[in-house]
C-alpha positions as CSV (number, residue, x, y, z in Angstrom):
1,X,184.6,-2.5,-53.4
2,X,188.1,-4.0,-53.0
3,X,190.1,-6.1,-55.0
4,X,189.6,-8.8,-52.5
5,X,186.1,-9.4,-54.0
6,X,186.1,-10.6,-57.4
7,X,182.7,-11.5,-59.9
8,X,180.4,-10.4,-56.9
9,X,177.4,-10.0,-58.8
10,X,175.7,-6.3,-58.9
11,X,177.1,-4.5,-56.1
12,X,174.9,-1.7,-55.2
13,X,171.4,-0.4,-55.7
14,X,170.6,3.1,-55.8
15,X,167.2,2.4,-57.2
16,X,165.8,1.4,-53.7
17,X,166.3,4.4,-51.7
18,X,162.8,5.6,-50.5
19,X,161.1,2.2,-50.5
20,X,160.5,-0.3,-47.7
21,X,163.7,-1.9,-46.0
22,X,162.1,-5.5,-46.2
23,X,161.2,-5.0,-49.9
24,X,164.6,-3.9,-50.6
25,X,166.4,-7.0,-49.1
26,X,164.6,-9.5,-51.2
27,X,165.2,-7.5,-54.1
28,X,169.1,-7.6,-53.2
29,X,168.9,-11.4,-52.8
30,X,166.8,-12.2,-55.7
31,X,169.4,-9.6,-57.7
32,X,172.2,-11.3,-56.7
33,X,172.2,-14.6,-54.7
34,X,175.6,-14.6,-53.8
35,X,174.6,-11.6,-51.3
36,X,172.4,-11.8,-48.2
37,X,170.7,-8.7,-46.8
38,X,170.7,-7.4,-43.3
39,X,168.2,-4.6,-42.5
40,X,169.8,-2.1,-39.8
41,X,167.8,0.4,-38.1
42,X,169.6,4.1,-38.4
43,X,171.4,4.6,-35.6
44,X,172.4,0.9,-34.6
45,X,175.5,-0.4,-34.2
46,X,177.4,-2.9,-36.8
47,X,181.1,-4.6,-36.8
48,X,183.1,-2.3,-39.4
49,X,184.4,-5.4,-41.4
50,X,183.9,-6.1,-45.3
51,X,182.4,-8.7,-46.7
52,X,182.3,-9.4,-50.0
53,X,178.5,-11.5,-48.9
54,X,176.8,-9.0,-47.1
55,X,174.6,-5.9,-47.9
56,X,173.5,-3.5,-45.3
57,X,170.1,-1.9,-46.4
58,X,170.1,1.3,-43.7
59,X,166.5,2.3,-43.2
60,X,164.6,4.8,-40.8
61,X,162.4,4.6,-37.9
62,X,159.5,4.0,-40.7
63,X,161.8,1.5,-42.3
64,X,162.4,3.3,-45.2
65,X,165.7,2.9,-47.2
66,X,168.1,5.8,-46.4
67,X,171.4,5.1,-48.0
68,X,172.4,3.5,-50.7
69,X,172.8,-0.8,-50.3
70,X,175.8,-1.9,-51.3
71,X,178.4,-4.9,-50.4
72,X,180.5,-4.7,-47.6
């Protein structure tokens, strides 16, 4: 995380990797409501930007959590 985002709120959650991509985003929101959570397939395309609001939860074709969520 940058310096550009400041009292954010847990950032990351390692905890949800293997579990189910939509189960995952309303755990991120309910976590920290200054967040929201976009589900992205694995091999989809997204805008490389930061944001200090947004949480990427990465799953699979089963929709399974692959990579660490986290803000940016």
């Amino acid at each position: 995380m940058t310096d550009v985002c400041s009292d954010t709120g847990k950032s990351s959650w390692p905890e949800l990797v293997g579990i189910n991509g939509e189960v995952a985003a309303k755990i991120i929101v309910r976590e920290n409501p200054k967040v929201g959570a976009a589900i992205v397939k694995e091999g989809m395309m997204v805008t490389m930007d930061f944001r200090c609001d947004r949480v990427r939860v990465w799953v699979d074709k089963y929709g399974i959590v692959k990579d660490i969520p986290q803000i940016g």
